[in-house]
N, C-alpha and C positions, 0 to 999 in steps of 0.2 A: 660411280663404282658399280659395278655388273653387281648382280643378288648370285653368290654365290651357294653351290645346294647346299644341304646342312648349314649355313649360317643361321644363329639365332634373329628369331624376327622379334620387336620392342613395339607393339601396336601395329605390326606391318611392313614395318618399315624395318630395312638389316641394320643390327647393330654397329655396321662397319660405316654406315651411312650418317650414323648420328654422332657416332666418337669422330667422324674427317669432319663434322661440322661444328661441333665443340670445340674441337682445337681450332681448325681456324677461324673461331669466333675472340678465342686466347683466351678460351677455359685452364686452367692448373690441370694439371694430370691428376692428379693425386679427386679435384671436384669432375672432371669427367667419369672417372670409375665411379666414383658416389653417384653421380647419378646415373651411368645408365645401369649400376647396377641395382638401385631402387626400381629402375622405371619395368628392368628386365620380373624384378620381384611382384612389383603389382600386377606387369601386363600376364603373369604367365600364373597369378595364384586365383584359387575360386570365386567366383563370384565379385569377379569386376565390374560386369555391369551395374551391379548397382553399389558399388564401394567408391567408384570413380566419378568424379566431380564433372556432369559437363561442362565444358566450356562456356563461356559470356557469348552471344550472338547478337549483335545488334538487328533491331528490328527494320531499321530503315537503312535501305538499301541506297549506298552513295557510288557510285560506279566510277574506277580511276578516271575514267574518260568520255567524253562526251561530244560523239561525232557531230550533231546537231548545234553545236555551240562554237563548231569553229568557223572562220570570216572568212571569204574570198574573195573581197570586194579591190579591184581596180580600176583607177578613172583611165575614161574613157577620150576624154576633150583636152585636146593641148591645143590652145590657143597662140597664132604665131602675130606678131609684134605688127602694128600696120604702118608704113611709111605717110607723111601728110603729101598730097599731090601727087601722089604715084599709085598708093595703092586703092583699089576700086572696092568703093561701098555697096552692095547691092543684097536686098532679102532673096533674089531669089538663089538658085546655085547654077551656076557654068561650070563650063571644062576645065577653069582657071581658078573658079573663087565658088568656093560650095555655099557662100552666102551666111549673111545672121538669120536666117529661118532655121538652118542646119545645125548652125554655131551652137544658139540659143536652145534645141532639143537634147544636143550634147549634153548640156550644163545641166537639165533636168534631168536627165538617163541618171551622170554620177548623183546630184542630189538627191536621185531614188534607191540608187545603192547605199550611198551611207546612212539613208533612213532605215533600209533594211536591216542592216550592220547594225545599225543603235540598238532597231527591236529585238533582234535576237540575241545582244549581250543582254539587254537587260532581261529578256527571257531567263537566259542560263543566270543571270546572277539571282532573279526571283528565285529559284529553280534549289540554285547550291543553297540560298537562305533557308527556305524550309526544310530542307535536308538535315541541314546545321541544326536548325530549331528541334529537330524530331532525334538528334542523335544527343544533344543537349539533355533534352526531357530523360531521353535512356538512360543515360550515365546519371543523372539527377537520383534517379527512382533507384540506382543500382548500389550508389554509392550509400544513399540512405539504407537501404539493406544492410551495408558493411558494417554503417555506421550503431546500427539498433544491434550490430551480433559482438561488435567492438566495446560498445559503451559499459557494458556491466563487468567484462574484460577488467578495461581500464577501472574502474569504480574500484574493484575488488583490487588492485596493485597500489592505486593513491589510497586506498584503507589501508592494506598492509605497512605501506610504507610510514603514513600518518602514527602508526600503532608501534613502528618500528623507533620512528625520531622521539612519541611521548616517552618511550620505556628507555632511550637513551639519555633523555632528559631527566628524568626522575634520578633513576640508575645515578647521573652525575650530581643531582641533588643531593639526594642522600650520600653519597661521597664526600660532598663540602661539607654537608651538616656533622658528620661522622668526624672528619678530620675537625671541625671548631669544637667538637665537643672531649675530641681526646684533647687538642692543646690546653683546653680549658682547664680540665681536670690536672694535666699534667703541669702545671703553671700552679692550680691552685695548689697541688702536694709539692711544688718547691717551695712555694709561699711558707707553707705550715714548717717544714722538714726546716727552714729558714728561721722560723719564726722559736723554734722550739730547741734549736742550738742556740741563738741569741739568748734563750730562755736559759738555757745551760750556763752559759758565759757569765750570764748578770748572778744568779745564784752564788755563783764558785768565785764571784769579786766582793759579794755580801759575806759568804762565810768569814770570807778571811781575813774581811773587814772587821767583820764581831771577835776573831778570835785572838786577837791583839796580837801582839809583836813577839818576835822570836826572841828567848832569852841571847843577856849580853853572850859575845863568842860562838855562837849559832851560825851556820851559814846560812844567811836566808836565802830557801830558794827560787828560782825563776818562775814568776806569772806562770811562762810556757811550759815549766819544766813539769808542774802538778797537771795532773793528769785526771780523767774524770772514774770516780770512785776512790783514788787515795787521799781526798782529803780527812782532815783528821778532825775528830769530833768531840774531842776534850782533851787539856794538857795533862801532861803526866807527871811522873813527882819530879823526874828529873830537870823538866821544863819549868818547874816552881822559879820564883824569884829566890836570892837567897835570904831575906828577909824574914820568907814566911818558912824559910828551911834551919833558920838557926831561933824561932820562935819553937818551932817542936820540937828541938833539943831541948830545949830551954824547959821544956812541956813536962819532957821523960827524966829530965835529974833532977 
């Protein structure tokens, strides 16, 4: 896409350039605006040079391609089949038969190209090795960077977190302990509230044990029916036997 005038430039480069490469990377729309409108914010506010992170550069130089390391080696000697009796043996070479002095030079020519061949792959493979070794060492040193600005990071989140499970822990401890200790209480005051009706009960079967029997023709009334406070706490004259009621007439004439 053309740099059209007035477009906004993002490090340089037209914004128009970087949203057609977004999307058809299959950035979301909605993550291409975030970012080139971040990137439009930093590249255009004060003092970027030194707010803006440079880049990783690897120190050792591995080149896609390596003209020196490629092969063009093809044999040279085809050897054609000899008939017995017919075809003529001879080192030297004629018009007819170029001879085994000729043959034999062949076989060394190829033999000296695939040695060449050998030495130059394993040239390029020495070659790519140290390469690998020296970009190896880089990422080593880089990553331990990350790793020493990460660690205390991390430290500080397994604290938090650790601080977060004890205080959950406890929190549920004392929970448990809280509920054993209301059922407890609540258990022992039905125990008592239990113990102290029965208390009631035996009492109120002792009075009325001591207070003997309902005069003859009385209705005596039901266990259930007496109720707690209406018991009665001495007979009256009326409840006398008649006995002791025709003894105190007997008393007054």
């Amino acid at each position: 896409m053309s740099d059209e005038p007035g477009e906004q430039l993002v490090y340089g480069v037209p914004a128009s350039t970087i949203v057609e490469a977004l999307r058809g990377a299959g950035v979301a729309e909605d993550d291409v605006i975030a970012v080139l409108g971040r990137a439009i914010a930093r590249s255009s506010g004060p003092g970027l040079a030194a707010t803006t992170t440079p880049p990783f550069v690897f120190q050792t130089n591995v080149p896609q391609q390596a003209p020196q390391c490629e092969l063009h080696f093809e044999p040279t000697f085809t050897h054609p089949d000899f008939v017995d009796g017919v075809t003529v043996v001879q080192a030297g070479e004629t018009p007819t038969e170029i001879g085994f002095n000729r043959r034999f030079h062949a076989i060394e020519a190829d033999l000296g190209g695939v040695a060449e061949a050998l030495r130059t792959v394993s040239n390029c493979i020495k070659e790519l090795r140290l390469e690998l070794f020296g970009v190896v060492q880089e990422l080593q040193v880089k990553i331990t960077a990350i790793d020493h600005r990460i660690d205390p990071l991390k430290d500080k989140a397994e604290t938090k977190e650790t601080k977060e499970k004890e205080k959950d822990s406890k929190e549920g401890k004392e929970s448990k302990e809280k509920e054993g200790k209301d059922n407890k209480e609540s258990k022992e005051k039905d125990s008592k509230e239990g113990k102290e009706k029965d208390r009631g009960k035996d009492g109120q079967k002792e009075f009325v044990d001591l207070a003997g029997t309902f005069p003859a023709g009385a209705p005596s009334p039901e266990p259930d029916a007496v109720s707690e406070g209406d018991e009665r706490t001495f007979i009256s004259l009326a409840d006398r036997p008649e006995v002791g009621r025709d003894a105190l007439s007997e008393e007054d004439s």
